[in-house]
C-alpha positions in Angstrom: 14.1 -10.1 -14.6 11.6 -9.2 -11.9 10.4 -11.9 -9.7 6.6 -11.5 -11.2 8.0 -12.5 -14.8 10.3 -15.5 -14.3 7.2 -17.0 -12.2 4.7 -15.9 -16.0 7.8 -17.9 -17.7 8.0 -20.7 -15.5 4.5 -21.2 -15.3 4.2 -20.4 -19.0 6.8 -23.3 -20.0 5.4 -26.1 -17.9 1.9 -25.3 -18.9 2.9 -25.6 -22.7 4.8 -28.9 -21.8 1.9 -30.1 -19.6 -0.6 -29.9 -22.5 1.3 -31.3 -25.2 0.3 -34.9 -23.5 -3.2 -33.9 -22.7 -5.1 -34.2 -25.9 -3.2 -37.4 -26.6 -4.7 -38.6 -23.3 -8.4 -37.7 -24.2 -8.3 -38.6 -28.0 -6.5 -41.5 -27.2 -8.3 -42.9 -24.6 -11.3 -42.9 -26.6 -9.5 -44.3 -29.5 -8.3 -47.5 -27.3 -12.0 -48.5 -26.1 -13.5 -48.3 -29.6 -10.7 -50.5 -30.6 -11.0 -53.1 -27.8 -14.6 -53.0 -28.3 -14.3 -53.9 -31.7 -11.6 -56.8 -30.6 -13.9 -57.9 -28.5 -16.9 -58.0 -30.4 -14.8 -59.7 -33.4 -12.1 -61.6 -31.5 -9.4 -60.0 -34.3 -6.2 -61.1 -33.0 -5.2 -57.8 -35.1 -6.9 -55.4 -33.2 -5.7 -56.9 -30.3 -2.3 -56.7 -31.0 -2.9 -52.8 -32.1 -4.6 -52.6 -28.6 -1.5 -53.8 -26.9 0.7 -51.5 -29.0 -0.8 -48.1 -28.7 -2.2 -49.1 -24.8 2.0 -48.8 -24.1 2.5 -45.2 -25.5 -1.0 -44.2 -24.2 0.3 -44.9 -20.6 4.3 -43.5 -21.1 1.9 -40.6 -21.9 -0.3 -40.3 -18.9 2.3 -41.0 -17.1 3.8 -37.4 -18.7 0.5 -35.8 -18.1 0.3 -36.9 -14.4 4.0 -35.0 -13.3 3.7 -32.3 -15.5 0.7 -31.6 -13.9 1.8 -32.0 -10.7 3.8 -28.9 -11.1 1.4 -26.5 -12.6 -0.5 -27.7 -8.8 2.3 -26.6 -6.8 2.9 -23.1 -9.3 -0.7 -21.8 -8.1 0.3 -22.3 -4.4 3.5 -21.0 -4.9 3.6 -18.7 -7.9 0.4 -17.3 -7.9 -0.4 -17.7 -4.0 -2.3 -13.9 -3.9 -4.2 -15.4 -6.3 -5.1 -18.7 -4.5 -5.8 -17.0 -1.7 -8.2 -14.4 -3.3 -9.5 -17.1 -5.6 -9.1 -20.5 -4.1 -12.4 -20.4 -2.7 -13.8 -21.5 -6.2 -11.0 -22.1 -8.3 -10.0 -24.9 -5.9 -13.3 -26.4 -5.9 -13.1 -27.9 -9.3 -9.5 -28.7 -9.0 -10.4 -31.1 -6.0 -13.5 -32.8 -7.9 -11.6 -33.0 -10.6 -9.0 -35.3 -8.5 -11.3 -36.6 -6.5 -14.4 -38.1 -9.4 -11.9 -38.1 -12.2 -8.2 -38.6 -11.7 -8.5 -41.7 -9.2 -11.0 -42.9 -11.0 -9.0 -42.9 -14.1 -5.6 -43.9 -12.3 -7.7 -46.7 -10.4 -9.1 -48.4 -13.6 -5.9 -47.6 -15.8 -3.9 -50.0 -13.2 -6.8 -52.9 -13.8 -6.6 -52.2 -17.5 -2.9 -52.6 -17.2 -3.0 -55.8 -15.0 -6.1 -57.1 -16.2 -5.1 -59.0 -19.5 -5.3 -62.4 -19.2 -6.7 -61.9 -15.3 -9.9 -60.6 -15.8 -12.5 -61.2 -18.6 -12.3 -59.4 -22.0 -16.3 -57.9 -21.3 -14.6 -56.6 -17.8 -11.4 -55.8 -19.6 -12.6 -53.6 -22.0 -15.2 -52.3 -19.7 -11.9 -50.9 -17.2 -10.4 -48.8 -20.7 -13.7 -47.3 -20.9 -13.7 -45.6 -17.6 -10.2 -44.6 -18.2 -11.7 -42.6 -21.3 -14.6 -41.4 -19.4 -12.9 -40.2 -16.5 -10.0 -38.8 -18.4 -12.9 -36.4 -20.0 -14.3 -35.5 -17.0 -11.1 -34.5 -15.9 -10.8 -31.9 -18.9 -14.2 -31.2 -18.0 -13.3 -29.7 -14.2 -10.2 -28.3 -14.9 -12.3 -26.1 -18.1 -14.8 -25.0 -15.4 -12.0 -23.4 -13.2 -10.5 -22.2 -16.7 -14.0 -20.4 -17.6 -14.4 -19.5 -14.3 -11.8 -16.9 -14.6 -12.6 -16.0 -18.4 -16.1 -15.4 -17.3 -16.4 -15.5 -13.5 -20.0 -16.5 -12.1 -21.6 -17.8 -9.1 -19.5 -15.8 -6.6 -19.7 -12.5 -4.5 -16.6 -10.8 -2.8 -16.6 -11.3 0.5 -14.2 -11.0 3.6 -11.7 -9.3 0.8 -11.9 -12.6 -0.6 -14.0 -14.2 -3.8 -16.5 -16.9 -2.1 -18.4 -19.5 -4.6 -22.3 -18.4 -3.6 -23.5 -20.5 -6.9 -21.8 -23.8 -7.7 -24.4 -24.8 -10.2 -23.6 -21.7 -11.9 -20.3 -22.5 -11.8 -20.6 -25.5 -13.4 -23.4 -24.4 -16.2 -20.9 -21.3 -17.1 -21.9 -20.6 -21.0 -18.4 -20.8 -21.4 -17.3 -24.0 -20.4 -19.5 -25.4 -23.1 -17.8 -24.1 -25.8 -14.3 -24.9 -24.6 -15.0 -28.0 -23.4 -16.4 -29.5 -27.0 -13.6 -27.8 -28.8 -10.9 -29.3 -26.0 -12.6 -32.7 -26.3 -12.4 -32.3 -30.4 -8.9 -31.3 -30.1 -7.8 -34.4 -28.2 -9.1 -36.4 -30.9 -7.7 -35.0 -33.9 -4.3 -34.9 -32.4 -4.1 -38.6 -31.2 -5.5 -39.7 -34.9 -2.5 -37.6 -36.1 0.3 -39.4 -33.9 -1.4 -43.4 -34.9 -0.9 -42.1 -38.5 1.8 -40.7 -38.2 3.2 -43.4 -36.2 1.5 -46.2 -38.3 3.6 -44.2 -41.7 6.7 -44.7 -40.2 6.1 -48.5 -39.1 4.8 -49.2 -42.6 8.0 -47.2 -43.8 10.5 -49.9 -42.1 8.0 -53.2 -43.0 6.3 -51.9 -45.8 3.7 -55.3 -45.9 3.1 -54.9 -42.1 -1.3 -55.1 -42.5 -1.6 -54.7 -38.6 0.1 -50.6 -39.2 -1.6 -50.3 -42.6 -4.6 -50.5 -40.7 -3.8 -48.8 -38.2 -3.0 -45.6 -40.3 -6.5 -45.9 -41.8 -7.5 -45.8 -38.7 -5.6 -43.1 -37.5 -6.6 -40.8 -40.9 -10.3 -41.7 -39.9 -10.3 -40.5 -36.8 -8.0 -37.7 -37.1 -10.6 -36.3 -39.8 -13.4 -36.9 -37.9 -11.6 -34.4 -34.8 -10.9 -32.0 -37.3 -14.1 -31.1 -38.9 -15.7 -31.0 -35.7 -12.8 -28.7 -33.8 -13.7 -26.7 -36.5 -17.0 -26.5 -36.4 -16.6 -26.2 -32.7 -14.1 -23.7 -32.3 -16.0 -21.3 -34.9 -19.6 -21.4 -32.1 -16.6 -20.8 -29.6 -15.1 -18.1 -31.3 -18.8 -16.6 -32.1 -19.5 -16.7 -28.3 -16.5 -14.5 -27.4 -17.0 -12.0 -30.0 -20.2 -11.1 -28.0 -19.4 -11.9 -24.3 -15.4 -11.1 -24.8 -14.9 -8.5 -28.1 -12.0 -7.0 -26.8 -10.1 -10.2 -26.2 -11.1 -11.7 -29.5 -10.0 -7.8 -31.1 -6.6 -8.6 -29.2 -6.0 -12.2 -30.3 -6.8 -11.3 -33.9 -4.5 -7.7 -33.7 -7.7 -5.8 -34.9 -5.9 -2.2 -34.0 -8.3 -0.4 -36.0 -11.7 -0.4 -36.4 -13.4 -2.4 -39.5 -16.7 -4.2 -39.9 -17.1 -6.9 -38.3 -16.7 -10.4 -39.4 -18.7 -12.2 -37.3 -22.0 -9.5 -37.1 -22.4 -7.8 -40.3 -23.2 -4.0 -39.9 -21.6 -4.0 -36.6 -18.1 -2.3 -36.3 -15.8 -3.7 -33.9 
């Protein structure tokens, strides 16, 4: 193996690893405020306790997310350096706001939601796991504008045999980061109502009377089905918008060799 193809698989492998944590982190997030609002609002002891309990495996999660991520950060440097040399100009950007408005801002307010029961109000408390959730999205927000960026680059001009951001509002209002982002954002939700049912089945297969898991895995179905009719309604206008700013791409990830009409523009053949 050449040195250009043990750095696509190592790259390859932690990127895979990396996001199998990430949609948990953004669905989950999410999932955790509307509970504690709810135990907040309603002083259920229950909801509390499910609070606690999915709280632990959302942070053994970030936690995951954080040093997997870590790595891909030292990969583009190292790996790919040609490329963050040529690139970094604007690919960085978003990678630093993205650490700089979203990660520390999650991290900061994840350590007073850890610390905070008991210390801090249950207004303020819950208040702290909704910045987590917010900032956690806005982190999948940056890191989909550098990803757009270089499906559909914009806002730049090569200059000094180097790509140099001329437009960072274009950058930002890509068309295509719009489209990914919902269908990201979707995606985290579905998956994290798939782990609390699954999670919830298996806690209701040991204690088959335990009510706090049985409603948990209502719950969990409720909100998985809710991320799933909307990543597919989502990744359908995504999937529409590639078939007229990407065709060949789309030809390639559905192994359309040969031409036949196509299925997104009637009349058209693709």
């Amino acid at each position: 193996m050449d040195t250009v193809l043990l750095s696509r698989w190592q790259f390859a492998i932690t990127t895979i690893y990396h996001f199998f944590f990430i949609p948990i982190t953004l669905g989950l997030s999410i999932f955790l405020a509307i509970l504690e609002t709810y135990y907040v609002r309603t002083g259920s002891e229950r909801c509390r306790s499910l609070v606690r309990f999915w709280g632990t495996l959302f942070i053994i999660n970030f936690a995951m997310g954080v040093v997997t991520g870590i790595v891909q950060e030292f990969h583009f440097g190292m790996n790919w350096s040609e490329y963050a040399r040529f690139m970094g100009d604007i690919f960085g950007a978003p990678l630093a706001l993205e650490a700089l408005t979203a990660f520390f801002l999650e991290s900061t307010f994840l350590g007073i939601w850890i610390f905070g029961w008991d210390r801090i109000s249950p207004k303020l408390h819950c208040l702290a796991i909704w910045i987590v959730a917010f900032a956690s999205n806005l982190s999948a927000f940056w890191i989909l504008v550098a990803n757009s960026f270089m499906q559909h680059p914009v806002g730049f001009a090569l200059q000094n045999g180097r790509a140099e951001m001329v437009d960072f509002f274009a950058l930002i209002t890509n068309p295509y980061v719009f489209g990914q982002y919902a269908h990201t954002f979707f995606s985290g939700v579905v998956t994290s109502g798939i782990l609390i049912a699954a999670v919830s089945a298996y806690k209701l297969l040991q204690q088959s009377r335990n009510e706090k898991f049985a409603f948990s895995l209502k719950l969990g179905i409720a909100y998985g089905l809710v991320g799933l009719f909307a990543v597919m309604g989502t990744g359908h206008l995504q999937t529409q918008y590639i078939a007229k700013a990407q065709p060949m791409k789309l030809a390639a990830v559905e192994a359309l060799w040969e031409q036949k009409p196509s299925a997104f523009f009637p009349g058209r053949f693709d």
